[in-house]
PATOR-702679 format. One record per residue: x, y, z of N, C-alpha, C in turn; residue in three letters. Coordinates in steps of 0.02 Angstrom, whole numbers, plus 32768, in hexadecimal, padded with zeros to 4 digits. Layout:
# residues N
XYZXYZXYZALA
...
# end
This chain:
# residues 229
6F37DCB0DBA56F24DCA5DB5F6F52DC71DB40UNK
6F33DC3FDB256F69DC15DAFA6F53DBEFDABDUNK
6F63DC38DA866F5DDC2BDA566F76DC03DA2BUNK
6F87DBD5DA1A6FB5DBB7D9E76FE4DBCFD9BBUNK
702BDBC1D9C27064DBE8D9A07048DBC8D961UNK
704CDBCED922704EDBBCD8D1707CDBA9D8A8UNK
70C3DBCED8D470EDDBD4D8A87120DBA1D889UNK
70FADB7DD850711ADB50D84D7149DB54D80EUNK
7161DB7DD7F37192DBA2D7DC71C2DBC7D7EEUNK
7201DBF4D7D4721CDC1ED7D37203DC5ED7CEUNK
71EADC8ED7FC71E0DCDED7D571FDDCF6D792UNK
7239DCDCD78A725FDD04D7527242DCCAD715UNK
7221DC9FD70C7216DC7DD6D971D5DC9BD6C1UNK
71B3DCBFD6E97172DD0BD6B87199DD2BD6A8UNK
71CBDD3CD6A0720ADD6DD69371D9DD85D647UNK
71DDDD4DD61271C9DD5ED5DB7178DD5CD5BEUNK
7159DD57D6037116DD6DD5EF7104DDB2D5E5UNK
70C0DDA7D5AD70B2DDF4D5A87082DDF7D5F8UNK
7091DE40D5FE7074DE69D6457034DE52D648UNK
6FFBDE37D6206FC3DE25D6266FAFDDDBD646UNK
6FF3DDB5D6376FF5DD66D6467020DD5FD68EUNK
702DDD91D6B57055DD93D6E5703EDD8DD71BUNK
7048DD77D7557025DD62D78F703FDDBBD7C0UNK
7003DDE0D7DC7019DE16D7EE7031DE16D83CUNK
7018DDE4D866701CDDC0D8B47030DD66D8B0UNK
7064DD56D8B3706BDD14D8BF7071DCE5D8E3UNK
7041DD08D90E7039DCE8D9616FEBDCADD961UNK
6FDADCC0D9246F9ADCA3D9056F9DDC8BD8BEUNK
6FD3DC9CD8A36FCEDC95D85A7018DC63D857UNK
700EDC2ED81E7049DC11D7F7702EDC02D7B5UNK
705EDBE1D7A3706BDBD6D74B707ADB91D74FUNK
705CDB61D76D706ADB19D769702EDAF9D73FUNK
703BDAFCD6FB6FFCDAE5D6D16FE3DA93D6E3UNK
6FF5DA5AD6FF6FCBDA3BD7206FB4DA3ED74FUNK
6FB0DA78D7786F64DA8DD7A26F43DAB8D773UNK
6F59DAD1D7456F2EDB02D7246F0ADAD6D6FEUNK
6F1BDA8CD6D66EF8DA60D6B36EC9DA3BD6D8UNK
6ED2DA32D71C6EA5DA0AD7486E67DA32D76FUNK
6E72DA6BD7646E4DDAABD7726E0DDABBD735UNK
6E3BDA9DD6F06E11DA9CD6B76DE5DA6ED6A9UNK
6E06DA32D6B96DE9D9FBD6B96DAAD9E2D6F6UNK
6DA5D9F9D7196D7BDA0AD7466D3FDA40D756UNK
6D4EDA82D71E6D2EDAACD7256CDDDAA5D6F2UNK
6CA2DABCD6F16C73DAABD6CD6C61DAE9D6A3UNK
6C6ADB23D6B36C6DDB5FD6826CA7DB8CD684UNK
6CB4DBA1D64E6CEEDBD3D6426CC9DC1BD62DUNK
6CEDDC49D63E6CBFDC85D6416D11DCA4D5FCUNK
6CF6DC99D5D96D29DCC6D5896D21DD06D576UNK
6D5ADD23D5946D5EDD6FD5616D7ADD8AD528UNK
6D5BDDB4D4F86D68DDBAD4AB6D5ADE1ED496UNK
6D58DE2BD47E6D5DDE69D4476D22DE6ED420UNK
6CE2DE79D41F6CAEDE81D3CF6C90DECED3DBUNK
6C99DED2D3AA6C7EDF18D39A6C99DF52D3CCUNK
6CE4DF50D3D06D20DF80D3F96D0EDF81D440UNK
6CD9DF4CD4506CD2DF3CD49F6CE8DEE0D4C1UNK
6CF6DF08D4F66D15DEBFD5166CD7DE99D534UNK
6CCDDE55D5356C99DE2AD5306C97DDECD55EUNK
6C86DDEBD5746C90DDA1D59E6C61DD7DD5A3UNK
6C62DD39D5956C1BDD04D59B6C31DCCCD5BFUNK
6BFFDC9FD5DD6BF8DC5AD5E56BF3DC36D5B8UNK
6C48DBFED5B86C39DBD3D5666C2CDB7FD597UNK
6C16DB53D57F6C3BDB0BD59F6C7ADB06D560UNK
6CA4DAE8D56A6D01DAD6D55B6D17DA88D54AUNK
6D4ADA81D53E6D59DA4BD5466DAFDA5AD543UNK
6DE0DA24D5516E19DA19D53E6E44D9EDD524UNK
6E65D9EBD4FE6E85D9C4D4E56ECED9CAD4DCUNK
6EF6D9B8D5136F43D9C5D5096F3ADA17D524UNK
6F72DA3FD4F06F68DA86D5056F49DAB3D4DDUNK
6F06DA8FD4C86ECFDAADD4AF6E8ADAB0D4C5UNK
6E77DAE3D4C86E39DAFAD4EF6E05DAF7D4A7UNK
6DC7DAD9D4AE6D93DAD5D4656D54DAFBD499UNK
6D38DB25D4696CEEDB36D48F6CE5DB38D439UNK
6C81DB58D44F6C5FDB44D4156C22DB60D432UNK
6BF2DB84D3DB6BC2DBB9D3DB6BA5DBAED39EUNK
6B67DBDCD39E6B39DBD8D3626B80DBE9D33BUNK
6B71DBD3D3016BA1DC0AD2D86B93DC54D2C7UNK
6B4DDC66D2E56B45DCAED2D16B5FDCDBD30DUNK
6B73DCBBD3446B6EDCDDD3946BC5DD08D38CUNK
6BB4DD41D3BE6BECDD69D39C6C28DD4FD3A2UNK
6C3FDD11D3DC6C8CDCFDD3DD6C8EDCDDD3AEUNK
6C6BDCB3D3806C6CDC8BD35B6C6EDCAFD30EUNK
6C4DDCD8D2F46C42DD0DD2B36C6FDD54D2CCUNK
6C7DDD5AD2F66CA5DDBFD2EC6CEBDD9CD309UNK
6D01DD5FD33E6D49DD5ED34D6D65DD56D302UNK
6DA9DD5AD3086DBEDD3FD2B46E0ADD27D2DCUNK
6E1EDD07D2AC6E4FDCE9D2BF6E97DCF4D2CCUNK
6EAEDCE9D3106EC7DCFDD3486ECBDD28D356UNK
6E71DD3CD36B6E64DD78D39D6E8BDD4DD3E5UNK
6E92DD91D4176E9DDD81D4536E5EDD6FD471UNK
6E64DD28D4906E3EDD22D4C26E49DD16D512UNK
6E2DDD19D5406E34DD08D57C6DEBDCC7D5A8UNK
6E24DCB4D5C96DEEDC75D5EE6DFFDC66D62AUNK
6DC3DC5CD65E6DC6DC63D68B6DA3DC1DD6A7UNK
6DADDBF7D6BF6D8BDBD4D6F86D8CDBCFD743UNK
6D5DDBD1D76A6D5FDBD2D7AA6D41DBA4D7D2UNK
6D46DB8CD7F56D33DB54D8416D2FDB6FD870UNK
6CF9DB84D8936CFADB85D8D66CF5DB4BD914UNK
6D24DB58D92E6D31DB27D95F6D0ADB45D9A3UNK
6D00DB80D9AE6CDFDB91DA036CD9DBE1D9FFUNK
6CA7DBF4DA3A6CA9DC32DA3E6CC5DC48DA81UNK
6CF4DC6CDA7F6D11DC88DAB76D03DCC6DAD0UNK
6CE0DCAFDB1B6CBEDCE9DB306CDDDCF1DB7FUNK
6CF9DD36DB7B6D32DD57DBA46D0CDD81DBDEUNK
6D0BDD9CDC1E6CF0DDB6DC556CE3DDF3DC17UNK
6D14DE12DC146D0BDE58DBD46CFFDE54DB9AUNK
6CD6DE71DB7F6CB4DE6FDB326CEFDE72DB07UNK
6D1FDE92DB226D69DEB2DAEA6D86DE68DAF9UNK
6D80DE46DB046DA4DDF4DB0B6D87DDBCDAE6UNK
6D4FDDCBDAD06D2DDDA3DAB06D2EDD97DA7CUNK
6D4BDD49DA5A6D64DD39DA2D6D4BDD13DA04UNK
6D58DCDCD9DC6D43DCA0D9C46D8BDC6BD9BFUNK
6D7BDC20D9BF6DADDBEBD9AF6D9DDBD7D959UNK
6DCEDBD5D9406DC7DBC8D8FF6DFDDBC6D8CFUNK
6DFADB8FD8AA6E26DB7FD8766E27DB9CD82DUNK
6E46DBB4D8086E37DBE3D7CB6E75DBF7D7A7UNK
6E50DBD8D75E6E81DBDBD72E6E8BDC0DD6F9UNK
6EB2DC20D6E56EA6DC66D6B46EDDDC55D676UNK
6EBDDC4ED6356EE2DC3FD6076EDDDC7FD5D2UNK
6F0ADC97D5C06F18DCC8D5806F21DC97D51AUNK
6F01DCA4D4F16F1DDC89D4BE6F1ADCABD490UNK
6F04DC8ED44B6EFCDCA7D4046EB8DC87D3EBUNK
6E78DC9AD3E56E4DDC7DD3AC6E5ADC49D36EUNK
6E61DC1CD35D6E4ADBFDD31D6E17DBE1D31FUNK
6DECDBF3D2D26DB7DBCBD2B86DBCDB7CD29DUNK
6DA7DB5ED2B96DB7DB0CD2AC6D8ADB02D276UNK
6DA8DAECD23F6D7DDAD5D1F86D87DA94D205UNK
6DC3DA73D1FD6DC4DA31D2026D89DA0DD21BUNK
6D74D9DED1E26D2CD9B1D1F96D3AD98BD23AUNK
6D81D95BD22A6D91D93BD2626DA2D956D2A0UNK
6DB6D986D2AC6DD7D9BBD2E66D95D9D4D308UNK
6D55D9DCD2CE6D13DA02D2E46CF5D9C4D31AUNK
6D0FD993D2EF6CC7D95AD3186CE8D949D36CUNK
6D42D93CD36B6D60D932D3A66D64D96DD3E2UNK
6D4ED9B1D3BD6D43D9E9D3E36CFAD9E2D3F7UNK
6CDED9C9D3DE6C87D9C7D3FF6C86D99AD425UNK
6CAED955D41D6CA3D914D4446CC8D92BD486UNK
6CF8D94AD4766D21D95ED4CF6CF7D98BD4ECUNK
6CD7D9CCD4DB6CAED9F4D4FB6C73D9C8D510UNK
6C4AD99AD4E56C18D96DD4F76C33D956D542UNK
6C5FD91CD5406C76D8F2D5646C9AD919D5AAUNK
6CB1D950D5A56CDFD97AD5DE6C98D986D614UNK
6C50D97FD5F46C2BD9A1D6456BFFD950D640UNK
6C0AD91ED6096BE5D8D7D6236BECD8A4D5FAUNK
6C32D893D60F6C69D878D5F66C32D824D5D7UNK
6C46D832D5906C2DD7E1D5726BDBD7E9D55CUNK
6BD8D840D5626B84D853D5426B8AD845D4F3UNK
6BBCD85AD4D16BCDD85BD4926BB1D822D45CUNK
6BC6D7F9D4866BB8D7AFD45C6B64D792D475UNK
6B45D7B4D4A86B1CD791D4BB6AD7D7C5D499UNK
6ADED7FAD4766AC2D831D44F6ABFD811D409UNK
6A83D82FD3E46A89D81CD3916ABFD849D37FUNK
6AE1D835D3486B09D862D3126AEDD89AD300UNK
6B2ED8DCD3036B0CD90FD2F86AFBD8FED29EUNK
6ACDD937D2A06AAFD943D24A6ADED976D23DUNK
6AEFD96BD1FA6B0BD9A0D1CB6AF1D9E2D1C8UNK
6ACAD9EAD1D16AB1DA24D1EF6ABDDA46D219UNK
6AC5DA22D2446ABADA2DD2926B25DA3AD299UNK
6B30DA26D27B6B74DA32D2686B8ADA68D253UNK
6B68DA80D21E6B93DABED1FC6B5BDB08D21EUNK
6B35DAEBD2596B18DB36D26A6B4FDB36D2A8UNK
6B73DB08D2B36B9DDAFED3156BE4DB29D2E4UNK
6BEDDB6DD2FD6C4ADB6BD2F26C77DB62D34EUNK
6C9CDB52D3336CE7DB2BD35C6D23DB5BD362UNK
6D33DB75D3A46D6BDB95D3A16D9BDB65D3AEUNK
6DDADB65D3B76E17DB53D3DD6E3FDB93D3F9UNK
6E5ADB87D4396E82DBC1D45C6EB5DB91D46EUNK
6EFEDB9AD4536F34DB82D46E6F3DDBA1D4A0UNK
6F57DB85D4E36F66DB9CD50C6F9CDBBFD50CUNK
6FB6DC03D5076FF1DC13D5007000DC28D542UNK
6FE6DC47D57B6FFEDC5ED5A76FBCDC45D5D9UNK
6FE4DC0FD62B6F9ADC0DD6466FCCDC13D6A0UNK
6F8FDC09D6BF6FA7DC26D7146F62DC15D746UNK
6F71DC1AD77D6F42DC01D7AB6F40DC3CD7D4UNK
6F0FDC27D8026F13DC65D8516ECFDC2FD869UNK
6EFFDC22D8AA6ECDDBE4D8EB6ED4DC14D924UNK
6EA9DC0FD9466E97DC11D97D6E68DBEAD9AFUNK
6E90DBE5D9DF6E73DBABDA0B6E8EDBC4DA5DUNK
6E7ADB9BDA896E74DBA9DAD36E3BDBD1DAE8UNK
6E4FDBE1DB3D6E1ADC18DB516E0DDC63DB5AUNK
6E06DC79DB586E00DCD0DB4B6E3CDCE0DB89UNK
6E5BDD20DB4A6E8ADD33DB746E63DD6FDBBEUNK
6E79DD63DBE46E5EDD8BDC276E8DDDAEDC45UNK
6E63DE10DC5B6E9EDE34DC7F6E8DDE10DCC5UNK
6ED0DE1BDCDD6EDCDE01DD3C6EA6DE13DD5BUNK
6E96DE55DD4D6E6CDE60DD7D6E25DE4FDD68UNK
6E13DE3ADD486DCFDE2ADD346DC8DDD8DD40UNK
6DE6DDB5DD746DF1DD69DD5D6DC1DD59DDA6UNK
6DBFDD89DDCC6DA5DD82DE056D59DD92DE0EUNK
6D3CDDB5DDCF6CF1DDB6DDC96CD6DD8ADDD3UNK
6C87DD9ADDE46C4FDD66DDE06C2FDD5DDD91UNK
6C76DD57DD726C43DD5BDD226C69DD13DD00UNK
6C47DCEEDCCE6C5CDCB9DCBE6C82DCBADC7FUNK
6CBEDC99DC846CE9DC9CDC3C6CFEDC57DC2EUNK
6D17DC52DBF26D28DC1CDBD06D0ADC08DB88UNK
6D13DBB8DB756D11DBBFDB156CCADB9DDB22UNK
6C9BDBA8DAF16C5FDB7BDAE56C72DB52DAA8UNK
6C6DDB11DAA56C81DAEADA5D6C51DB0ADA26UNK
6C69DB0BD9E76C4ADAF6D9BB6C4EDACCD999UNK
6C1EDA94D97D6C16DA4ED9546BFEDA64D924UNK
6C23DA3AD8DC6BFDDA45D8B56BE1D9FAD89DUNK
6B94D9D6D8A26B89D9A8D88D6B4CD9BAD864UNK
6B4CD96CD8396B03D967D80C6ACCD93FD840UNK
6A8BD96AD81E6A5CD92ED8456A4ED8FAD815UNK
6A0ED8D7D82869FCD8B0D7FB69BED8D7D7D7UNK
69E4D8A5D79A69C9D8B6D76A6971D8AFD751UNK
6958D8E1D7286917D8EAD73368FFD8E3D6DFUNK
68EFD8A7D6CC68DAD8A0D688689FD8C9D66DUNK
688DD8C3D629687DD903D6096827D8D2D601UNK
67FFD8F3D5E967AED8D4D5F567B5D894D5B2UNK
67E9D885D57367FFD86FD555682AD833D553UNK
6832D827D58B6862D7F0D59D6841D7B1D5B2UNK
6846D784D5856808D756D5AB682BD716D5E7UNK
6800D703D6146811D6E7D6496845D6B4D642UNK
684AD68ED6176883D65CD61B68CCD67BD60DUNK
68D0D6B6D6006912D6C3D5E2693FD6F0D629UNK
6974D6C8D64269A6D6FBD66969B4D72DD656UNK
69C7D736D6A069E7D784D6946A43D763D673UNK
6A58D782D6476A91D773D62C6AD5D76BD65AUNK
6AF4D73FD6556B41D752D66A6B6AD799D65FUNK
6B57D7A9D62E6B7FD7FED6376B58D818D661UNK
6B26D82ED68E6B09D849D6C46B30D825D701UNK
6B37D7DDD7096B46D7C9D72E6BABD7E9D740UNK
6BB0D7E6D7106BFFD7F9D6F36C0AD83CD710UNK
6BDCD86FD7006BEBD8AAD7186BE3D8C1D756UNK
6BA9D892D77B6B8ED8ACD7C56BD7D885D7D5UNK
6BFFD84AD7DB6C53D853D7F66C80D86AD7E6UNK
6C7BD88BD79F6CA3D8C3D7A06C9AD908D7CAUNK
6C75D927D7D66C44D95ED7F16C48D951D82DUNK
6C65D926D85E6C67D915D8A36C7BD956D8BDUNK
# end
């Protein structure tokens, strides 16, 4: 088995994390926030957990980042957006799968994958200007340069969108990679082991019955199918 060490820290520098932000195995886990940012920056959904109505909640948001701020964004009536209040705890998660690892034994069978886990605080973003650079990075983070090539949102269409921000206060990784770990004695079966890749790409793109023949498909499509490699 050869998993990737992480540790690209000191153990004693979680010293002062709370027990929730703590890596519990660090044979898979570190605290080196530029893999955790390139992990972010790469990832296409974040799966966010929150508190409404004395139950714990988790959804699919799309994200964006900016520095060490995380922006997502919702109807304003949807419950992270109307019941969080400000600096609820939130949690965020992104993940990449890189392969599926499939071991002679079912109890070996794993996955390859990169994954980021950030802890913060809720704020509601009023700021007009803060609102529009939080929509343009979430726009642009899954097709980079859509922003400008879209009409202007309507005022409307503005004050129904609310905007969180989550400072990152506490974030951490856990990778896994190589081939399934194997007992000795099972290496000699007639059964097949090892990683299957997983890719994540875009296809091409499939215009809407609305699009009339002379007009390309945009550079932000083009933009994202090489990001998405």
């Amino acid at each position: 088995m050869t998993d990737t060490d992480l540790k690209t820290r000191p153990a004693d520098e979680a010293a002062d994390r709370p027990a929730y932000a703590k890596i519990r195995q660090m044979n898979r886990g570190g605290y080196d926030r530029d893999l955790a940012y390139d992990i972010l920056d790469k990832g296409m959904i974040a799966h966010v957990g929150f508190i409404a109505d004395d139950r714990p909640m988790v959804i699919p948001m799309i994200y964006g980042r900016i520095g060490d701020t995380l922006y997502i964004h919702g109807a304003s009536t949807t419950r992270i957006i109307k019941k969080v209040g400000e600096t609820a705890p939130l949690s965020f998660t992104v993940t990449l799968i890189d392969g599926f690892v499939v071991s002679r034994a079912t109890f070996h069978n794993s996955m390859n994958y990169r994954c980021a886990i950030v802890h913060g605080a809720a704020q509601h973003v009023t700021d007009k200007g803060e609102i529009e650079q939080a929509l343009i990075t979430m726009t642009d983070h899954l097709m980079p340069g859509r922003w400008d090539e879209s009409r202007p949102m309507l005022p409307k269409e503005l004050k129904a969108t609310g905007v969180l921000a989550l400072d990152i206060e506490h974030i951490s990784t856990k990778v896994r990679t190589g081939p399934p770990g194997e007992d000795a004695e099972d290496l000699d079966l007639p059964i097949w082991g090892g990683v299957v890749p997983v890719t994540t790409a875009l296809g091409a793109p499939v215009p809407d019955a609305h699009v009339k023949t002379d007009v390309p498909a945009p550079a932000s499509l083009q933009a994202a199918q090489r990001k998405f490699l």
